[in-house]
N, C-alpha and C positions, 0 to 999 in steps of 0.2 A: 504493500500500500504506500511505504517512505517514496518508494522508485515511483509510482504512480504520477502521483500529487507534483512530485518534482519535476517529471517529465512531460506533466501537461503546463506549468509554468515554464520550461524551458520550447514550449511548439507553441504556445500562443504570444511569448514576447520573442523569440527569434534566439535564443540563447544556445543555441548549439556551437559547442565548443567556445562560448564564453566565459573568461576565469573570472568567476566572482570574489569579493572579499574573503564572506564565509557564509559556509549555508550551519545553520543552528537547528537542530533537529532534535526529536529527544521524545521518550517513550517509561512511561514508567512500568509497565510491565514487560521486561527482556529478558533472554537467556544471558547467561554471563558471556558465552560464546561474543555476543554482537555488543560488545566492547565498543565501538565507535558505529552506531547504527547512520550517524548520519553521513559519515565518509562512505560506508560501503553503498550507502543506496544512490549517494552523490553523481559517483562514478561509474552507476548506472542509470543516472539520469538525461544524459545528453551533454553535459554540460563541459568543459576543460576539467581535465584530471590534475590540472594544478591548481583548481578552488581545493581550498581547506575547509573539514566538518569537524564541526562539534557535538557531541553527543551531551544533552540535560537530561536534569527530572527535577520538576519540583511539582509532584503531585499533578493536580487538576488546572495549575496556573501554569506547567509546562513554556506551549508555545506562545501563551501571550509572555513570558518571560524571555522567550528566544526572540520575538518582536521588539524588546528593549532592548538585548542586547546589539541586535545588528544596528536597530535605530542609534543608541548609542555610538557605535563604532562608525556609523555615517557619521555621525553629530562633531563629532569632534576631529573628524578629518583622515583615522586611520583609515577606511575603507569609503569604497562607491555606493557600492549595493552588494546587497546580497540575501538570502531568503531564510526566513521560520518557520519549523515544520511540527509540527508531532503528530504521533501514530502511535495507536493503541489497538491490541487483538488483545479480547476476555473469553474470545470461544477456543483458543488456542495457545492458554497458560503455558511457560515452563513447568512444567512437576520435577524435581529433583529427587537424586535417591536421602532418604534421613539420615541426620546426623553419622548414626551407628555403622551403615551401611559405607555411607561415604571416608570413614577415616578407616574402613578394615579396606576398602579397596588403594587408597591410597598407599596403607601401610603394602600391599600385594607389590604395586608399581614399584614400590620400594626396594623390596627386597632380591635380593642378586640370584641365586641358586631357587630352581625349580621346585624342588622340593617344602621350602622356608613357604615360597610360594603358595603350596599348599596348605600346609601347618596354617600358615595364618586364616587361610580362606576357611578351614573346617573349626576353628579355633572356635570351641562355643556361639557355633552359627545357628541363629534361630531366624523362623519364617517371617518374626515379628519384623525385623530389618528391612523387609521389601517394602516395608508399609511407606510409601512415597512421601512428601511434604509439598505442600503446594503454594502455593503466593500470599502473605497475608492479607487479612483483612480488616483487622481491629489495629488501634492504635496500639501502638506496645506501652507507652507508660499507664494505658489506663484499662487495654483487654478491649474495650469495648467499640464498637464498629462505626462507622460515620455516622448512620441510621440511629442506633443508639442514642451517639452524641446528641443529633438535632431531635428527637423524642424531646430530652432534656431540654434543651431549648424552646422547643414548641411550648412547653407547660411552663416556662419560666415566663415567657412573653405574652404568653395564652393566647397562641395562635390555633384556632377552632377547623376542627376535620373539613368544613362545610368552604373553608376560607381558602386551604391549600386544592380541594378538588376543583372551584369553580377557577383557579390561574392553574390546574393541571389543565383544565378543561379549555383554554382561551389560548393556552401554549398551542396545543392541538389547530384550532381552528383557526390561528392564525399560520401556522406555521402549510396546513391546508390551503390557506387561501391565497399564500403566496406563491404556493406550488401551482395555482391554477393562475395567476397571473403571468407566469412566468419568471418570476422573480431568478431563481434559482438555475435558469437553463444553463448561463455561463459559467456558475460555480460549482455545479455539480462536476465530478469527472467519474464515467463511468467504469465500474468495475465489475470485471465477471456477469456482465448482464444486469446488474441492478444500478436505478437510474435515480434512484429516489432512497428517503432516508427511513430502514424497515419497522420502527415505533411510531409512526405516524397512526395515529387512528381517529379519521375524520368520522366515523360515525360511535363515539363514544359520547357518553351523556353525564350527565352527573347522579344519576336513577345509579348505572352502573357505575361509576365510580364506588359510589357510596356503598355498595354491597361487596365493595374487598375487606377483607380481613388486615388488622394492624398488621404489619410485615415485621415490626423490632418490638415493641412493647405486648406483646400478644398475652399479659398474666393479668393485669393491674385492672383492664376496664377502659382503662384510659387512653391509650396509645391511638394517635392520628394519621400516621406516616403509612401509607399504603404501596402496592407495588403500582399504585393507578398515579400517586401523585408525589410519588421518587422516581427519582432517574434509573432507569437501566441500566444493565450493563450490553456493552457494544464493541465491535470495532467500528476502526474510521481513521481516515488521514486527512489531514488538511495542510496549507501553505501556503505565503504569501512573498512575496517580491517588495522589497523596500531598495531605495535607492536615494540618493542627491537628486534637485531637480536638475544640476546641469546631465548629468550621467542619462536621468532619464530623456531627455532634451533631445540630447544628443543620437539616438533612439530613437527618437519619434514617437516616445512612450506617452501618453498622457496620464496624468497624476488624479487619482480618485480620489483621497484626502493624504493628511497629512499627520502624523504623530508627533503631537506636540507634547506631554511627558506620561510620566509615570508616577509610582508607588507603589512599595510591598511592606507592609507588614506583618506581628504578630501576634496573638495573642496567648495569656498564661492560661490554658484549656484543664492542663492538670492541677491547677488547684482553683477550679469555681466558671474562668468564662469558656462560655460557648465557643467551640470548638470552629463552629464557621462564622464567628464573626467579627476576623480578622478586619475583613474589608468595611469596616464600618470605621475602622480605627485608623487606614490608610487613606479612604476617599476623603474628608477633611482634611488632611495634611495635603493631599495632591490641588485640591480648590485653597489653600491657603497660601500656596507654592504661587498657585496661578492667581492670583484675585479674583476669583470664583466663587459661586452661589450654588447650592445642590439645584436651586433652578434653573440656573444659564447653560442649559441643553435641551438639543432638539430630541435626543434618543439618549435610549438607557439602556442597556445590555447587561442584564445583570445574569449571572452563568446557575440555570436551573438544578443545584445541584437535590433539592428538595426543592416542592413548592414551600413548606414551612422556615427554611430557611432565608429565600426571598423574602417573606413577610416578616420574618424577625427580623433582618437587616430592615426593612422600611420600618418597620417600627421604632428600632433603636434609635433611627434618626428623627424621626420626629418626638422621641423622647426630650422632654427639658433634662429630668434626672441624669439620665444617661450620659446625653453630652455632655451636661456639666462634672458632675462627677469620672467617669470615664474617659471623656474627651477632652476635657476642660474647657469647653466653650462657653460663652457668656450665654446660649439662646441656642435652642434647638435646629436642627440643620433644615429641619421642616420636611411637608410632604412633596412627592414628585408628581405628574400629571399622570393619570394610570394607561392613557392612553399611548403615552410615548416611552413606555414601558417593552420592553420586548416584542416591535412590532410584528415581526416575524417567525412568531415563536421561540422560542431555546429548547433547553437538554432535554425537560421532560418532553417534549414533542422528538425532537430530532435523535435524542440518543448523547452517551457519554463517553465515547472513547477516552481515556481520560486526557492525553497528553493534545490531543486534538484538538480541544475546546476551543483554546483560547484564540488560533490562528483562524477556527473556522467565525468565532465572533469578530475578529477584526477586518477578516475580508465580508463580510454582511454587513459588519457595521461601513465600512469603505465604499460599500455601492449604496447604500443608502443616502449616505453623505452628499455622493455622485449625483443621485437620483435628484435629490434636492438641489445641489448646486451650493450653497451653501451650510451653515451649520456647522455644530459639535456635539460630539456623542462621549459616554462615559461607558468605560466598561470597569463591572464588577466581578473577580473572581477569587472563589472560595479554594481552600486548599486542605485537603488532609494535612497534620502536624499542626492545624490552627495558625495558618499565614493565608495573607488575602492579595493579591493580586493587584494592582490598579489602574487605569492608561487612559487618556483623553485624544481622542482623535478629531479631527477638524477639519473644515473646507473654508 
């Protein structure tokens, strides 16, 4: 899917055997084997074998992360251009052999004489060893899984079941009705025959919503988080082309916006805050950076990683307590317009490959931008570890 994605940005701007700065690419679920995932798909992408890759992860904010750095590396003159990728497959984990398994094979490579070889191999060999290990899924300082986390959240902010189905349900319909506009034709690239994103479900209702079972909290009563109005798991690639405007100019390329900056933060998850709501605590600092107001945008991209969690983020911010105590602002950041809210649907409609996210909201946000001609859009994204993501793009 990396070769993909890169190979359709290298046939639609003309980049064959053009050596770019760096391509930044990055996947948080990989074998160890693919050490440098984004060099090796680089060099299968069309592109001059003298661009240099980098391979990231940082959770769910991945590629909007690799979008800063290259931005960055335009910004201050080391590089031209060069592109942001991630790529994520959940149907097709590494499993590794376990701990036990792994150091008696090791110790086998080890040993010199055939025999020793064996000795090791029968040495109190039990069946339990084969028993594989798989990728996690809980946070390690706390056990407990994303879904978990935002449960906790949900009940902390008292975001109500009825409140995350009906923005599962608007992700859907919007994200539908862009597909029938056409929105989508020149950013999709098609793979193995599928032309469209497979969690889409334009005939879903809130009737059915509502008749899913809690998916994390399943004991207490209480639990709102369903598998109707959480993200999925998926694959997906996405990638974008950043450049100078002289470089693009010079090209012939014309410019759909512009990344004017950033912000990431973190938050302390293991002793009390919410787990995703870093970006609460980064978009303030990024509008203070800039002389900014949570309302001076046209569009809001906030990365669906739960519907509950989008509402706790809008919540926070229109908290007084919050901001002031947490943020230290004199005056709450206030509400946003809900209509310029994810025009196009997000995660819960399109799916979450995770390292993907962030490069496929900035090129949606980028033709939106387009689309308008003018404008600024904000993007919001959450991250496993309790770090948020942040970037303001502009026309």
């Amino acid at each position: 899917m990396s070769v993909k994605v890169l190979g359709a940005l290298v046939e639609r701007y003309g980049l064959h055997g053009v050596e770019l700065g760096e391509v930044a690419l990055g996947a948080v679920i990989k074998h160890a084997s693919d050490w440098n995932l984004a060099r090796e798909a680089l060099l299968s992408s069309g592109l001059a074998a003298t661009t240099p890759g980098i391979t990231t992860a940082r959770a769910c904010g991945t590629s909007l992360d690799n979008a800063i750095i290259v931005a960055n590396k335009i910004a201050v003159g080391q590089i031209e251009a060069g592109i942001a990728a991630g790529s994520d497959t959940t149907s097709d984990v590494p499993i590794v052999y376990g701990t036990r398994l792994r150091k008696r094979l090791l110790a086998i490579n080890r040993a010199k004489a055939p025999l020793d070889k064996l000795k090791i191999a029968l040495h109190r060999f039990s069946l339990k060893e084969l028993k594989p290990s798989f990728p996690g899924v809980a946070e390690p300082r706390t056990g407990k899984s994303m879904g978990d986390h935002c449960e906790q959240m949900a009940k902390q902010w008292q975001v109500g079941r009825e409140a995350q189905d009906r923005l599962a349900l608007d992700s859907h319909r919007k994200l539908a009705a862009a597909y029938e506009a056409g929105f989508f034709e020149d950013l999709i690239v098609p793979f193995r025959g599928i032309r469209r994103d497979g969690f889409l479900r334009p005939d879903s209702s809130l009737e059915k919503l509502a008749a899913l079972k809690p998916a994390f909290d399943k004991t207490s009563g209480r639990g709102t988080l369903t598998a109707g109005n959480s993200t999925g798991l998926s694959d997906g690639a996405a990638a974008v082309l950043l450049a100078s405007e002289d470089w693009a100019a010079q090209r012939g390329l014309k410019v759909q916006a512009w990344f004017r900056d950033a912000e990431v933060a973190a938050v302390d998850f293991v002793h009390g805050e919410g787990l995703l709501m870093a970006p609460t605590v980064a978009v303030p600092r990024l509008l203070r950076r800039n002389g900014l107001t949570l309302q001076d945008f046209d569009y809001y991209e906030i990365h669906e990683a739960f519907a509950a969690q989008v509402l706790c983020t809008l919540r926070a911010w229109e908290s007084a307590d919050y901001c002031k105590q947490r943020l230290g602002l004199d005056a709450p950041l206030g509400a946003i317009d809900p209509a310029k809210l994810n025009v196009h649907g997000s995660s819960l409609a399109v799916g979450h490959p995770f390292a993907a996210t962030g490069a496929r909201i900035v090129a949606t946000l980028a033709k939106l931008l387009e689309q308008k001609g003018s404008g600024r859009g904000l993007i919001s994204i959450c991250t496993a570890g309790g770090m948020g993501v942040t970037a303001i793009l502009e026309r």
